[in-house]
C-alpha positions in Angstrom: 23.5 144.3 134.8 27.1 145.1 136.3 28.6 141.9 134.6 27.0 142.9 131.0 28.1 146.3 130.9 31.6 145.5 132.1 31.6 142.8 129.1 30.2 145.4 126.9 33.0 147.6 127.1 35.8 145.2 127.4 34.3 143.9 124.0 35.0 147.5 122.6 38.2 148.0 124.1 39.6 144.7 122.1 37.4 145.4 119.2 37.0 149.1 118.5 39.7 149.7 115.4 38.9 146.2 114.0 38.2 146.7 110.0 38.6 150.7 110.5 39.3 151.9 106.6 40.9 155.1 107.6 40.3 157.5 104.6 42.8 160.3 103.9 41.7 164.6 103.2 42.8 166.4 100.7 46.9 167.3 101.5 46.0 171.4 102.0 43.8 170.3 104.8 46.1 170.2 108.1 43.4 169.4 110.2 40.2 168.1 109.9 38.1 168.0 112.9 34.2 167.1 114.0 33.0 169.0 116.8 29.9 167.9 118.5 27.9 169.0 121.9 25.9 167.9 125.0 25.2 164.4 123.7 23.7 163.0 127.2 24.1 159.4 126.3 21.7 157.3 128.0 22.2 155.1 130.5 19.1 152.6 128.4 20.4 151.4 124.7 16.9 150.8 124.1 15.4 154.5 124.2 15.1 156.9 121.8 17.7 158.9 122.6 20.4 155.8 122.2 18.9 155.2 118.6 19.2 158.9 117.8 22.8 158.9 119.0 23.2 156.0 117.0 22.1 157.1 114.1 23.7 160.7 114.5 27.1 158.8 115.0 27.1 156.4 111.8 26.2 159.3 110.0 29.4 160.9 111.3 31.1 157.9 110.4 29.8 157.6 106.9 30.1 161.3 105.8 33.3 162.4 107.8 36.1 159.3 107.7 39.1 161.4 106.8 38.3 163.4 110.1 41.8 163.6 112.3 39.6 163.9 115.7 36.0 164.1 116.8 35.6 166.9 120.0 33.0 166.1 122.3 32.6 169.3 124.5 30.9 168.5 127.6 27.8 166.8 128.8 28.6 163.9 127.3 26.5 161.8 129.5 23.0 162.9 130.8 23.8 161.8 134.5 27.3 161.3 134.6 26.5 157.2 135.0 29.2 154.6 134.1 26.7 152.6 131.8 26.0 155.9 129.9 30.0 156.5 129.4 30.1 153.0 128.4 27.4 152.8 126.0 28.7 156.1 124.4 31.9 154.4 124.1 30.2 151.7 122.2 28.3 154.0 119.7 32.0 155.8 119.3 33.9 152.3 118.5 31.2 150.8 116.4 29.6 153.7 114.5 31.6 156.5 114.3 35.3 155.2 114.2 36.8 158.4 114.1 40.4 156.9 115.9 41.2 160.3 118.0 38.7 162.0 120.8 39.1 164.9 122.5 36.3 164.2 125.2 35.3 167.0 128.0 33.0 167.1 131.3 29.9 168.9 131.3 27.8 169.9 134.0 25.6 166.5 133.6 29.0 164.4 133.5 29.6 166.4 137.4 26.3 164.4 138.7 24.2 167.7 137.7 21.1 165.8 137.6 22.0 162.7 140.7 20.2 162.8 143.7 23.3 161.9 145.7 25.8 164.3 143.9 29.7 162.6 144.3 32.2 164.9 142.2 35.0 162.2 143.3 33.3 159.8 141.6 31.9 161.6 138.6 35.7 162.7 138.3 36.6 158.9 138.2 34.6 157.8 135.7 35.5 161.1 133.5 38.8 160.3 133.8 38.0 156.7 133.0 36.3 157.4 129.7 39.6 159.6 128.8 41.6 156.7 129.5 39.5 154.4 127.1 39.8 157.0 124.4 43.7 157.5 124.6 43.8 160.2 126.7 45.5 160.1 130.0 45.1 162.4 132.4 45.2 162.6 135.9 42.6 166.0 136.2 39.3 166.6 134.5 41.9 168.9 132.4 45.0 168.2 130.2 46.3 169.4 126.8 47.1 166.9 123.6 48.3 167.8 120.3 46.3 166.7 117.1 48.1 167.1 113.8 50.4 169.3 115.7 47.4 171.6 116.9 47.0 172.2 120.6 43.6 171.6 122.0 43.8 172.9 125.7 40.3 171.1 127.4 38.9 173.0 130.6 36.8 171.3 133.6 34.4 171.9 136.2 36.3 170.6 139.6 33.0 170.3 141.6 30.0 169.1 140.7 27.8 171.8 138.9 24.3 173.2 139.5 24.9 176.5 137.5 27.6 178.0 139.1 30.4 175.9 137.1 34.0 176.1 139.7 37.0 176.2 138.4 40.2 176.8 140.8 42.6 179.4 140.7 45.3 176.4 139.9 43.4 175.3 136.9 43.4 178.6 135.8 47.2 179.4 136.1 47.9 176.2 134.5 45.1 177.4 131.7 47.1 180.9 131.3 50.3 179.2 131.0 49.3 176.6 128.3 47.5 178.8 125.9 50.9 181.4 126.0 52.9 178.3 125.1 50.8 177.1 122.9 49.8 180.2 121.1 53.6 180.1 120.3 54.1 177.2 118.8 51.2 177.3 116.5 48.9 179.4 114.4 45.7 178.0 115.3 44.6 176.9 119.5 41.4 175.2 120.7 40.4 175.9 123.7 37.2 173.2 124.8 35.2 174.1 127.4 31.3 173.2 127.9 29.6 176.7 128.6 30.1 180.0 127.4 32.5 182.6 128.8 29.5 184.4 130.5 28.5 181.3 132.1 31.5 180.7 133.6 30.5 181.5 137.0 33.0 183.4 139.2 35.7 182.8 137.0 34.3 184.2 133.7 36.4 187.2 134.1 39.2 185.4 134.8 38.6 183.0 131.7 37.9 185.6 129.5 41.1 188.3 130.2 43.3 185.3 129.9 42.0 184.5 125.9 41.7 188.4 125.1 45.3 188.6 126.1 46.4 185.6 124.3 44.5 186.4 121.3 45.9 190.5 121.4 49.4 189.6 122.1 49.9 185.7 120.6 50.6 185.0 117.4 47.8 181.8 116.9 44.1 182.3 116.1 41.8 180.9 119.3 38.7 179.1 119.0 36.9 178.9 122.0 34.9 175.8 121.5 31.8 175.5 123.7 28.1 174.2 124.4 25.6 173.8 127.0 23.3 176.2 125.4 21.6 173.3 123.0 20.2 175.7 120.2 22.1 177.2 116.8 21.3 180.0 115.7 22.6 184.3 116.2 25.0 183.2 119.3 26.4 180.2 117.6 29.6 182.4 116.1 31.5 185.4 117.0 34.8 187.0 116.9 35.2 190.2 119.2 38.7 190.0 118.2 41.0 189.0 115.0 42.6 186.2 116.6 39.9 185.4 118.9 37.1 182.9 117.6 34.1 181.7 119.8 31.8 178.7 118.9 28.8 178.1 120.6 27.9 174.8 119.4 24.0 172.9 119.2 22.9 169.6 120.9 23.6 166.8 118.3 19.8 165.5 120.0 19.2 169.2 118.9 15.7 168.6 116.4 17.8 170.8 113.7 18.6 167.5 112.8 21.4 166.2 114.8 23.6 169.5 114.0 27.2 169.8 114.9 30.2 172.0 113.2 33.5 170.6 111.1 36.5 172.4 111.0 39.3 172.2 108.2 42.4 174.2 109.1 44.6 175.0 105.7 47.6 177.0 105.2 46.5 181.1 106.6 42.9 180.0 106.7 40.4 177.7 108.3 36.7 176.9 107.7 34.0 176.3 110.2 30.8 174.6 108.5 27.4 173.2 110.5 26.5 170.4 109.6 23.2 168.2 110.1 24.5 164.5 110.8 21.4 163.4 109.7 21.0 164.2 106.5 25.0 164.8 106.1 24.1 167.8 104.5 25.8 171.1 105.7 23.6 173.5 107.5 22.2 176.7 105.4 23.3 179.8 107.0 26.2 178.6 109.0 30.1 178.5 107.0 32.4 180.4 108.4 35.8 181.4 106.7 38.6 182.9 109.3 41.7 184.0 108.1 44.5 182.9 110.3 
């Protein structure tokens, strides 16, 4: 079984861009980006989640090709496996296509569910699956530009049971990013898997360091998280002007495989849910922020 799914995903690697028709948005979009939730990719191609994923991501493919970058934010994998990472690294290469991913660990990707938890390892394959997608990183944290927009991507450091940790280093390093990058550009992502008030000991922490970015910086933050699976009254909010949380759904959520894009213009950006499966966008759910 090894052997297979080691061929399976040197296949990809050598394969993944081959006949990619990249397709172009309008020029007053600056950035066009999918952002999708707590996939849990399945260790089994042959269930019924895999075919749902499957069908969620050549939906994505078909209906969102001029996309700059798909954001995955967190649980990415339902047990943090290396087959699950590589099959979702399949369904990425051969369905969706989008070229850039800004991938991030959840608490299932930290060996949530294992019966022998190992952070090390869970932290080696996370880091592994960045690797594969361009990003390289030597923490289950780093920063990368898309279209010149930061995206500043958060991590759990041990494996999580509900009380998600983050050090006091990552959290220096997090303060110092957003600063810089709030000053370099109007608009900052910030990914992390679970709400500001699930963030454990270092919600407080977490959340004076974006209310002072977002009071005294001159960007607009979204604050891009999941973990909560459902859409609906605590999907969107924006305590400040410059502050912007999204709570986003499952994409195995039964809205119908819902997720959010994100156009960023000149002084303005749009949030829109969408349901991947019908490619339709989701009634009750645009979102217009001036910037």
């Amino acid at each position: 079984m090894k052997f297979f799914t080691t061929l399976a995903l040197i296949i990809t690697l050598l394969f993944q861009n081959f006949a990619l028709i990249p397709t172009r948005h309008g020029d007053d979009v600056r950035l066009k980006a999918v952002l999708i939730s707590d996939i849990h990719a399945d260790a089994d191609p042959f269930r019924d989640r895999s075919d749902v994923l499957r069908s969620a991501f050549a939906s994505i493919g078909r209906t969102q090709r001029d996309a700059d970058t798909i954001v995955m934010s967190g649980d990415l994998t339902n047990s943090g496996d290396f087959r699950e990472y590589v099959h979702l690294f399949e369904y990425l290469g051969l369905y969706c296509r989008i070229r850039d991913r800004v991938p991030e660990i959840g608490n299932h990707d930290s060996w949530h569910h294992s019966d022998d938890p190992d952070y090390a390892t869970a932290e080696r394959y996370f880091k592994a699956f960045c690797r594969w997608n361009g990003v390289k990183t030597d923490t289950v944290y780093y920063r990368k530009q898309v279209c010149g927009v930061p995206f500043i991507v958060l991590g759990v450091e041990a494996c999580d049971f509900g009380d998600p940790y983050v050090s006091d280093g990552q959290l220096d390093w997090f303060g110092r990013e957003l600063s810089s990058a709030c000053s370099e550009s109007d608009a900052v992502f910030v990914i992390c898997h679970k709400p500001v008030a699930k963030m454990g000991a270092c919600a407080e922490r977490l959340e004076s360091i974006l209310t002072e970015n977002a009071e005294n910086g001159g960007a607009t933050i979204f604050y891009v998280s999941g973990h909560d699976h459902s859409i609906g009254e605590n999907t969107f909010a924006s305590p400040l002007d410059r502050l912007v949380y999204l709570n986003l759904p499952s994409l195995l959520d039964n809205a119908g495989m819902p997720g959010f894009v994100f156009e960023l213009k000149d002084g303005c950006a749009d949030l829109t849910g969408y349901s991947f499966e019908s490619g339709e966008p989701l009634e009750g759910f645009a979102y217009h922020i001036d910037i």
